[in-house]
N, C-alpha and C positions, 0 to 999 in steps of 0.2 A: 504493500500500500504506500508506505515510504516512497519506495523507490518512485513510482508508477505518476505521485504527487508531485517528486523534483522531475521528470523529464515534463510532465505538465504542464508544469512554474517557466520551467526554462524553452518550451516548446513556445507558451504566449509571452515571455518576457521578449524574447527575438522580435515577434513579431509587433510587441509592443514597443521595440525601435521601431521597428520599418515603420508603422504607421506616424511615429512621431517625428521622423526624420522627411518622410511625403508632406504631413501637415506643417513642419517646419518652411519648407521649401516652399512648398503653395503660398506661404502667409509670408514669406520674403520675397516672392516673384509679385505676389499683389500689391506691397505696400512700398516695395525700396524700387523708387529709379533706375538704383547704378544696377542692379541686378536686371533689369528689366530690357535696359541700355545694353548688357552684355549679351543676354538672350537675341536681342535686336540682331547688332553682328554678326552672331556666331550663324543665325539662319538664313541672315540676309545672302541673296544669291551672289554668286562673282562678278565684280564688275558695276555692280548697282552701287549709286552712294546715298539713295535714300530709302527707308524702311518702307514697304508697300501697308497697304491697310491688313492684307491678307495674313502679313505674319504678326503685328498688332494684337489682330484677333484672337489668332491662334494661341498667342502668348495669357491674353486674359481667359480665355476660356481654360487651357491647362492647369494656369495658377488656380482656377476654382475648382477645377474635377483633382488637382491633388489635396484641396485642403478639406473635401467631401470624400474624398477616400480614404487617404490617411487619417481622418477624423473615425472613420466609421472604425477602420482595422485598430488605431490606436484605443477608440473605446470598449469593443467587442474584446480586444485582448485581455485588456485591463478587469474586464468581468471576470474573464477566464482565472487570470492568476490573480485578483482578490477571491474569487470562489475557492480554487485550491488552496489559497493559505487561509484560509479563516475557515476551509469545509464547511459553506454556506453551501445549501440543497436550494434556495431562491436563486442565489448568482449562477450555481454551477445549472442550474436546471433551466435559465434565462438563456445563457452561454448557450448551452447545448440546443435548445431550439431557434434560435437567430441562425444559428451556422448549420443548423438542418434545416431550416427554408433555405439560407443561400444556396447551400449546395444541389437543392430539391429546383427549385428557381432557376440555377445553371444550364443543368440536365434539360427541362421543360424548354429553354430558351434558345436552347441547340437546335435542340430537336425540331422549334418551331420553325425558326432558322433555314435550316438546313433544306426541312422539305414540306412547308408550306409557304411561306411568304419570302424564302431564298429567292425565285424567279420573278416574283412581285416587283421586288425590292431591287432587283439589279437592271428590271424595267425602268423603275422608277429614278435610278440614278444614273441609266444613261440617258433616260430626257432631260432629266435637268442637267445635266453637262450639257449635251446638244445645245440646249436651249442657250446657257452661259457662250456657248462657243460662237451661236451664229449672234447671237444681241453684243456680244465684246470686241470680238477678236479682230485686229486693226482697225478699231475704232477710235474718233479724238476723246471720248469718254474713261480710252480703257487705264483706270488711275491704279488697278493692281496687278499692271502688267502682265496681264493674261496673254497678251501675245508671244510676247520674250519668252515665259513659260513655256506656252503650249509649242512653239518652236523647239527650244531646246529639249524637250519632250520625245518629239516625233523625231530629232536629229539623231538624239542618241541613244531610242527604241528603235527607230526606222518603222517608223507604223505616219499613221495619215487617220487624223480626225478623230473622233469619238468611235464611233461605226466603222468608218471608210472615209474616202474623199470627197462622197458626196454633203456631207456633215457641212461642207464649205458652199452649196451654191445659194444656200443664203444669206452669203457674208458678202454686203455690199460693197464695200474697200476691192473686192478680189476680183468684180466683173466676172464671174463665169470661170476665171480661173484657179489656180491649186497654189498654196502656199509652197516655198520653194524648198521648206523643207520637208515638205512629202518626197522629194527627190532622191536618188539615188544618187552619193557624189562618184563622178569616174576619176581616174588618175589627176587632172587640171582644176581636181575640186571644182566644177561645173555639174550640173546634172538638169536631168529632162530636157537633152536635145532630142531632135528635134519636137516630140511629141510626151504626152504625158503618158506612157503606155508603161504596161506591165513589169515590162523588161527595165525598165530604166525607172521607176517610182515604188513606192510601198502604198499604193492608191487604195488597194484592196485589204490592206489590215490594219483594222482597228486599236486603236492605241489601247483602248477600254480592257480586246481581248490580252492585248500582249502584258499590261500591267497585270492581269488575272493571271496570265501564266506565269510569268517573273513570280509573282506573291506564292502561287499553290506549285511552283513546282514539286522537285521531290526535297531539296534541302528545306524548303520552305513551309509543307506539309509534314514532314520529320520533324522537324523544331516545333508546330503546330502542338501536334500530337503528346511530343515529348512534354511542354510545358504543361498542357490540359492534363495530363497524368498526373504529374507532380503534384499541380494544382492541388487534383482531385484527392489524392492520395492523402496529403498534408491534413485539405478541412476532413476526412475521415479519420486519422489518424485523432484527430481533436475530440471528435465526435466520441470516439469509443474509450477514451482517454477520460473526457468531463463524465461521461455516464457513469463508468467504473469509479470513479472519486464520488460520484452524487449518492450510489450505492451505499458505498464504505462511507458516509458523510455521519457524523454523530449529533448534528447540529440542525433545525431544519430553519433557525435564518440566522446571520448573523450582524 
């Protein structure tokens, strides 16, 4: 029982760093400047010398989902290892169903994921790309540099548009034409003479598929799997750990 109490202790004292050192970070990335300034920098693409709106946002938004996550992991732990050391059957029995919905929650959300609203959802966010791609892209409006982006995008995929090429005969700036980085560069660093065809462009693959592929390859789905395991394994491991202490508990509140 000892024993069973300190891997416990020391299972959620770990993780009650981790949560405390996410909700640190979140609440110095929202509140200080110069940290905020640095983040700027270090995201900012090559060559730019001013911050776009895009990564601004990203930056706020982050700073809140670490200090909501770290918040939750640094609390829920804290239940965890005040319930082992005081063998509270209220904390530990608290503990133990928060982290059995999450894990329950997980499961469900996969699963939903995965094979019902997966095809919805990846509908759903290549129209609104599309839709970002033909209302921005070499436009005088475009202030987060969504062209420069999507350029070096499809340069250094070798893909063309959301879809395809066609994704562009809405893009008023281009007249009917293909941005020049759907091209294929030849030795002179030129590309698409004479014609915009097959052989000489990437007109036919979509950027959308090729980041899906890059993402799900096989290193990419191996590292997937491998962390979802872990994951999984860990909130169980807590799970069967708080119950067996809630057991043996001699106390029913403390």
């Amino acid at each position: 029982m000892n024993c069973v109490r300190l891997l416990f202790c020391i299972y959620n004292f770990i993780f009650l760093i981790i949560g405390g050192t996410l909700l640190g970070f979140g609440i110095w990335f929202a509140v200080d400047t110069k940290a905020e300034g640095l983040l700027q920098d270090l995201l900012r693409p090559v060559g730019e010398t001013e911050t776009t709106d895009d990564i601004v946002s990203l930056i706020e938004q982050a700073a809140y989902v670490l200090i909501g996550f770290g918040g939750f992991i640094f609390l829920l732990s804290f239940l965890g290892y005040c319930g082992a050391v005081k063998e509270s059957r209220f904390l530990l029995g608290f503990y133990t169903f928060l982290l059995t919905l999450i894990f329950i929650l997980e499961i469900v959300a996969v699963c939903v994921v995965l094979f019902y609203y997966g095809p919805q959802i990846e509908d759903e966010t290549k129209k609104l790309l599309k839709d970002n791609l033909e209302k921005n892209y070499m436009s005088p409006d475009d202030k987060k540099n969504l062209t420069g982006t999507m350029d070096e995008f499809m340069t250094r995929f070798q893909c063309c548009g959301i879809n395809n090429s066609t994704d562009f005969k809405n893009v008023l700036a281009l007249k009917g034409s293909y941005p020049a980085a759907c091209c294929k560069k030849g030795s002179d660093g030129e590309g698409c003479p004479p014609s915009f065809t097959e052989l000489n462009s990437n007109k036919d693959i979509g950027c959308y598929d090729r980041l899906k592929d890059e993402l799900l390859s096989t290193g990419g789905r191996t590292w997937s799997i491998i962390v979802g395991v872990v994951v999984g394994v860990l909130q169980l491991i807590g799970i069967v750990f708080s119950c067996f202490i809630y057991k043996q508990s001699r106390y029913s509140f403390a």
